[in-house]
Every structure is written in structure tokens, then in C-alpha cells.
N, C-alpha and C positions, 0 to 999 in steps of 0.2 A: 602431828605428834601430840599426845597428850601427855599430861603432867601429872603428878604429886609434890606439892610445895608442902615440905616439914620442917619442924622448928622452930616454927613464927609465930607471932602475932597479928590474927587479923583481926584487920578494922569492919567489925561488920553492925548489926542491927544494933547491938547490946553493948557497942564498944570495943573494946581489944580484947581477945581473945585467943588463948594460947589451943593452936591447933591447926591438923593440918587442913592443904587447902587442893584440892581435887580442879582440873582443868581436862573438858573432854570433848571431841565435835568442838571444839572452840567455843564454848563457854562455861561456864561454869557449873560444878557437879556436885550432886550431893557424897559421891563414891567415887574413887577414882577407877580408871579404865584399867584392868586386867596388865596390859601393857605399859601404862603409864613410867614413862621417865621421872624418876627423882630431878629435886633440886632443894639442895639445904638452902634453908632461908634460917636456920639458928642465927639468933641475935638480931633481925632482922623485922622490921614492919610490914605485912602485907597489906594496899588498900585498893580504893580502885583506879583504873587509869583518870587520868584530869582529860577533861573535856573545855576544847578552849572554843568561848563561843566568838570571838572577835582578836584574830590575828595578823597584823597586816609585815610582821616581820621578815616576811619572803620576798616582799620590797626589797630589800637589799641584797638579796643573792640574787634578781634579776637588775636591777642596779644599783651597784656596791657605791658610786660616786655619780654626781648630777650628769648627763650624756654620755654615760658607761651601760652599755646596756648587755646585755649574757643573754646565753638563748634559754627557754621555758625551760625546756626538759632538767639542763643544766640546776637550774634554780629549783623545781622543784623535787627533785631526788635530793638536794641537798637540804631544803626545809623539811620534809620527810625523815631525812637520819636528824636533822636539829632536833624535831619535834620528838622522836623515840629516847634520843637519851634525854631529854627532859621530862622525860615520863607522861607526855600530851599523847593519849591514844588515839583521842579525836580533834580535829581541829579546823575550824571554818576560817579559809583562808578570806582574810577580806576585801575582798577584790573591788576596788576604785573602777566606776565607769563614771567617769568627769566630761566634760564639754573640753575638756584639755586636751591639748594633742601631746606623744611619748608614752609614759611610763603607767599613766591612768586615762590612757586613750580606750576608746570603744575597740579599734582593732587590736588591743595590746591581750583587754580580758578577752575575747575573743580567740589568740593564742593562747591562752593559760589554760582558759576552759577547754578547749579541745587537745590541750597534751596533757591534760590531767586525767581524762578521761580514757586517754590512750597509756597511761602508766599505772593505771590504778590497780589493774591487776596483781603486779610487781611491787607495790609499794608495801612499808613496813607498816604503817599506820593508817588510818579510817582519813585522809583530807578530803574535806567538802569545801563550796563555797559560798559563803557569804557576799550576796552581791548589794556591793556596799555603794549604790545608785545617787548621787549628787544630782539633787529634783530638777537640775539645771540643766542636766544635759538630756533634755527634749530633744532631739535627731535618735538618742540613743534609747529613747521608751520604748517603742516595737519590739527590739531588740532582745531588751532585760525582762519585758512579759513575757516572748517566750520563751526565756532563760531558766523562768518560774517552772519548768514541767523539767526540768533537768532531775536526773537521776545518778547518785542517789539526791535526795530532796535538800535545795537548799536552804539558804535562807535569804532574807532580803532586809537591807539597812536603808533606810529612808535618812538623805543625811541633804544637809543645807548650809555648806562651807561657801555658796556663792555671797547672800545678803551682808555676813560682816562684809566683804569686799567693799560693798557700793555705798554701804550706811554707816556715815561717820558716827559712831561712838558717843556716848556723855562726855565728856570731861573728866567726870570721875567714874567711869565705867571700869566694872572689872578688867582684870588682861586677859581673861578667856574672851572676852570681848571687844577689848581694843588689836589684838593681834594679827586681826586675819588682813585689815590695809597694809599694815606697817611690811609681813613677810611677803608682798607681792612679788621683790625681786629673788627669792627665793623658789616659790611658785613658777616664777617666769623660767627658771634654772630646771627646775623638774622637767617642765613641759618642751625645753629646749629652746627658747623664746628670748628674744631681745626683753626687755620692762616693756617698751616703746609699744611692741606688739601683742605682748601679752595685755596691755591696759586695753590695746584698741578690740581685743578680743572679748574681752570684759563687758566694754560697753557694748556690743554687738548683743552679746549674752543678755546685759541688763535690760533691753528694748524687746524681748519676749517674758519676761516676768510675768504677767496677767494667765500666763497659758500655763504656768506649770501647775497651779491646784485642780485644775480638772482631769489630767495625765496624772499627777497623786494619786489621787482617789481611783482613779478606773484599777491603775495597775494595784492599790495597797485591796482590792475590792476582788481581783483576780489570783491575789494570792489566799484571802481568806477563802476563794472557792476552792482553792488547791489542796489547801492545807499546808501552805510554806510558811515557817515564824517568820514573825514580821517585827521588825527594831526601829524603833526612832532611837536617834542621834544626839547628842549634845541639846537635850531641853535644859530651859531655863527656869520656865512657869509653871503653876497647875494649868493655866489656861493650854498650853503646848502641849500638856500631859491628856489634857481632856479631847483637846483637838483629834489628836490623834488616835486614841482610844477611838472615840466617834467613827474614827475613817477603819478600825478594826487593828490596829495597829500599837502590839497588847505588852511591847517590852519598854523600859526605859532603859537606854543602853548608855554609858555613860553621861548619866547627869550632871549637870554642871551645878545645881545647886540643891540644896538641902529642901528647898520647896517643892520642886521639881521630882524628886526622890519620893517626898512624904504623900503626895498625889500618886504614884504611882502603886506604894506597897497600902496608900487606904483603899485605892481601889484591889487590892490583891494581886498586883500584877507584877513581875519581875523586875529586877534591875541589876543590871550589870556594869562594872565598876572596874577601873584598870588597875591590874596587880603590880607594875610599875608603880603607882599611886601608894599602895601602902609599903614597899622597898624604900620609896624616897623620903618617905614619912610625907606627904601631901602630894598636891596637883600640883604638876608647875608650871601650868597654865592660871592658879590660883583658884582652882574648880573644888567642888564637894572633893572633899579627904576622905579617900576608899577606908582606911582602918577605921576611921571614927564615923563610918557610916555604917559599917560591917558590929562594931558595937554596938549602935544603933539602932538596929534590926532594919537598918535599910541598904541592903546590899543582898542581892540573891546570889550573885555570882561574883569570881576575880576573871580576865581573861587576860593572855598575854598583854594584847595591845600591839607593843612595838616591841618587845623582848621575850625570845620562849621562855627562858629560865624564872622567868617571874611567878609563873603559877604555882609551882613546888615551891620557892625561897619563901613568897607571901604567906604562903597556909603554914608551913613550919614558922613565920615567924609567930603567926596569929594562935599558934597550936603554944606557941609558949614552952619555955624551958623544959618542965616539966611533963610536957605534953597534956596536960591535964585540959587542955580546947582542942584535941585532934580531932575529936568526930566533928565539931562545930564547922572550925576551919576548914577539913577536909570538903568537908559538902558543898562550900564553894568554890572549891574547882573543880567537882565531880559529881553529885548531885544535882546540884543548884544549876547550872548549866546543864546539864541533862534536862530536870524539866524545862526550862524556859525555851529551849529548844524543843520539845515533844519529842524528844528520845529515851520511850520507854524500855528500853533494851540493854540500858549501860549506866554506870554512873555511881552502883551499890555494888557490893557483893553479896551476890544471894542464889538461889541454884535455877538453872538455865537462862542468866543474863550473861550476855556478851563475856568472854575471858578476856578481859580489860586487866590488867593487875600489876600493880608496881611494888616491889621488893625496895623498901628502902630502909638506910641506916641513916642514925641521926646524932651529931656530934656537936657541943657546944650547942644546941640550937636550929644546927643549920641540917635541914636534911639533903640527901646524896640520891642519886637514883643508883641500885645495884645492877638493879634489871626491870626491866618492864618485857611484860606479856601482852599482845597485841590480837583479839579474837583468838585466843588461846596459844598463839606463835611465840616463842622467845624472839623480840627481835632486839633487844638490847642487854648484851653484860658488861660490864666495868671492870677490866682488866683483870679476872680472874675465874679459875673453874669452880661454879657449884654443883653445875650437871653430872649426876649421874647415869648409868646404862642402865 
């Protein structure tokens, strides 16, 4: 079905702009379709859908409490409507392949990946995945390289949540750095695991160390062949920013510090920051503060994280009262994530890009999603008729 959205205000090249907004073939037009279905958007914001580059929120609808586990399918049709009425048209599920066994075990993404693939036809929204590979689990390289030729193309997070475990901390170390010993019996709880056994698993782990930079480099070496974005994880340094860079590995994806950040955007290269972070007003892990990076000029993107609702609440907070920062804000979680992803397709509004499009109203501050249009689809309203015949 194609569209004519009237009424509105869209957020295009120039700003807002009162006019309407043509949806045809699922994407976007400069005219609309002969046929075209109305939908009043009077009073109304039109912008693009948010593209979340790092979500790991579907964790919980596949398990809601620690050895609760729900079947894929189950979990993800329900992240799928999460993500439509949160106005998330694209969204890279970030899929944990750990040395753990349970809930970020290799056979677990394994399941995801293959009922996603089998639902996707039926889905309301664009979900990819992000395969968010912990350097640690060596059994599971083979695996996640050839995961790298999946389709549609993912992404791949290069992350290293094992070394806090094994390396006691300064003294006076931050908590993004003293944390990861202290929550092991947490971990243990994830994984389904006594402490007792989880530690001795640990050190099994820690006695192959020397082997994961070379299994690094091959696979972050096979994706630059592919063409799949590639994320480093929670850096600290310029040194970590450079490292990686070297290995072709061109995002900083949650930085943890303001050094770490200012290495990434001198060299030109993205960075992505959790929109929970600027909701809470900081990290609370005590890491770089998303808002005050995002003023900054060091922040290319917001992504969920661990909360869909995050990407819309953040950009409307950053958009301000007045809205008078909407274009800014908007662009990262629509833009800004578009590029750092290599999704030239989506992310603007402009004529033959994806029909991505969220209707939103905004009250006090706080914006609402109306409706969101999905590759030209209505697949979300908010409890009222706009459409017309």
C-alpha cells in the first residue's frame, strides 16, 4: 500500500518543513502514488525511522529472569513489535557469542540466527544482527567468520568482557573497571553455573589468552573483505583506538573514556554511545557521559543498549523544549547510525530512500511515537484512526 502523509512537518534536509510526504514501492517519493492512502499527520512531526546500531534488549524476552529461558521465535516477534512502537525501523540485535554456556552460548546465537532468518519475511521491522563476539571464545571463531556472509549483512562487535575478569584493577580504578570480578556471581547466574564452576571455567579460558590476537585479526581482516561494519567495544585509550583501527576495525562503540572518543572522531571515525547514558544523565558504570559527548562533537550515534525506548526519549530530550536541536539530535539515531553502519539506503528523508518514517507528537518535551512506517508499511498506530481510504 502506498501513502500520502498531510499535515505535517518534516524533518528533512533544510529542517522542518510544513508539507506533505509521499510513500511509494516502499520508499520514499517525490509524488505520491495515483492510489495512495491518506494519513493525517496535522499537528504532527514527520522524521526518519531511528536505526539502532547496538541492542541487546531482546535478552530479556528470551530471558525475562536468570534460568528462565523462552523459545527464539517467542522473543523475537515480541522485540520486533517493541522495536516498531518505539519508532526503531532498523535494529542490530546484539547477539552475545561468549565462551559461556546458556543465554550467550554459541548454540543459543545459533538459534536466534536461524529463526530470524526464518521470520523475517513476516516481521514489522528491518532486525539484523550484530554479532557481538567476546575475543574469548576461540571454539566459537569458525563459527562467527562464517556468520560474516550472512544476509542481510551484519555487523560484527569485537568485545573483551573476559581480561577485567582475570586482572585485578588499580586501587583506584574506575568502576567501568573494577566491575567485571566483583559481578562474577552474577555471570555465573546468566550462564547457569555454580561461582565454584564458573571461576574454574574462567581459568580454563584464561590459559588460552596468547591465541586470541591472531584469530582477531584474521576474522576483523575477513570482514574488511566482506564489507561487514566492524565495532570495537568499550575502549579506554587512544592506544586501543589505534590498535584497532590498524586491524581495520573503524567504529568506537561505546567508549568508556573521553580519550578513547577524541582518538576515534580525530581520526574521523564514528562513535557510538548508549542512549540510556544520556536518560540517566551519565554512565553508571561511571564511563564517558553520552550527552556531554554528544555536545562535544563526540558522539556519532545514540543506540538502545539495553532499553528500546531510549533512542526517541534521548533525541527529544537533546532536541530540547523547543525543539530548536531536532535536526542535530535526530541524526543520531538516524543518520548517524546509518552511516557508521554503511546503510546508504535509510536514515534521511529524501526521495527513493527506504520509507522509514515516524509520525511523532511531542508534549512537555517528551516525544510519543503516533505511527511509524516501516519500508513504506504502516506497522504502528497509537490507539487511533488517522488513515484514510
Amino acid at each position: 500500500m502506498d501513502w500520502i502523509l498531510t499535515g505535517g512537518r518534516v524533518l528533512g534536509e533544510a529542517g522542518l518543513e510544513a508539507r506533505p510526504l509521499a510513500l511509494a514501492g516502499g520508499r520514499i517519493a517525490e509524488t505520491p502514488a495515483p492510489a495512495a492512502r491518506a494519513f493525517d499527520a496535522a499537528g504532527l512531526i514527520l522524521v526518519p525511522g531511528i536505526v539502532d546500531a547496538h541492542g541487546d534488549g531482546f535478552e530479556r524476552n528470551l530471558s525475562p529472569r536468570p534460568g528462565v529461558l523462552f523459545d527464539a521465535e517467542t522473543a523475537l516477534i515480541e522485540t520486533d513489535r517493541q522495536c516498531a512502537a518505539n519508532g526503531i525501523t532498523t535494529a542490530y540485535l546484539a547477539l552475545t557469542i561468549s565462551w559461556e554456556p546458556g543465554l550467550r552460548s554459541l548454540e543459543m546465537a545459533d538459534t536466534v540466527i536461524e529463526t530470524l532468518a526464518r521470520l523475517r519475511p513476516a516481521l514489522l521491522t528491518d532486525l539484523r544482527v550484530q554479532i557481538r563476539w567476546e575475543i574469548m571464545a576461540l571454539d566459537a571463531a569458525e563459527t562467527v567468520e562464517g556468520w560474516l556472509e550472512l544476509e542481510p549483512k551484519p555487523a560484527i562487535a569485537f568485545n573483551d568482557h573476559f581480561t577485567g575478569m582475570v586482572k585485578a584493577p588499580a586501587p583506584d580504578a574506575p568502576e567501568f573497571e573494577a566491575r567485571m570480578g566483583r559481578d562474577i556471581p552474577k555471570y555465573a547466574a546468566r550462564a547457569g553455573m555454580s561461582v565454584d564452576a564458573y571461576k574454574a571455567l574462567v581459568a580454563r579460558i584464561e590459559a588460552r589468552m596468547e591465541e586470541s590476537p591472531a584469530i582477531v585479526a584474521r576474522i576483523a581482516a575477513r570482514a574488511v573483505d566482506l564489507g561487514v561494519p566492524r565495532l570495537a567495544h568499550d575502549e579506554k585509550t587512544k592506544a586501543e583506538r589505534a590498535r584497532h583501527r590498524a586491524l581495520g576495525i573503524g567504529v568506537s562503540e561505546f567508549p568508556l573514556t573521553r580519550e578513547a572518543a577524541e582518538e576515534a572522531v580525530s581520526g574521523g571515525e564514528p562513535t557510538v554511545l548508549g542512549a540510556p547514558n544520556v536518560l540517566r544523565g551519565g554512565s553508571h558504570i561511571g564511563a564517558l557521559g553520552a550527552e556531554d559527548a554528544a555536545k562535544a562533537g563526540l558522539c556519532s550515534a545514540l543506540a538502545s543498549d539495553y532499553f528500546y525506548p531510549a533512542p526517541l526519549l534521548a533525541a527529544s530530550r537533546l532536541a530540547g523544549p523547543d525543539l530548536s536541536g531536532l535536526a542535530s539530535a535526530w541524526a543520531l539515531v538516524s543518520s548517524g547510525p546509518a552511516k557508521a553502519l554503511g546503510l546508504t539506503d535509510r536514515g534521511r528523508i529524501a526521495p527513493g530512500l527506504r520509507g522509514d518514517v515516524l509520525a511523532l507528537s511531542f508534549a512537555g518535551g517528551r516525544a510519543r511515537v503516533e505511527a511509524a512506517f516501516s519500508a513504506g508499511k504502516l506497522v504502528f498506530a497509537a490507539g487511533f484512526a488517522r488513515a484514510g481510504r
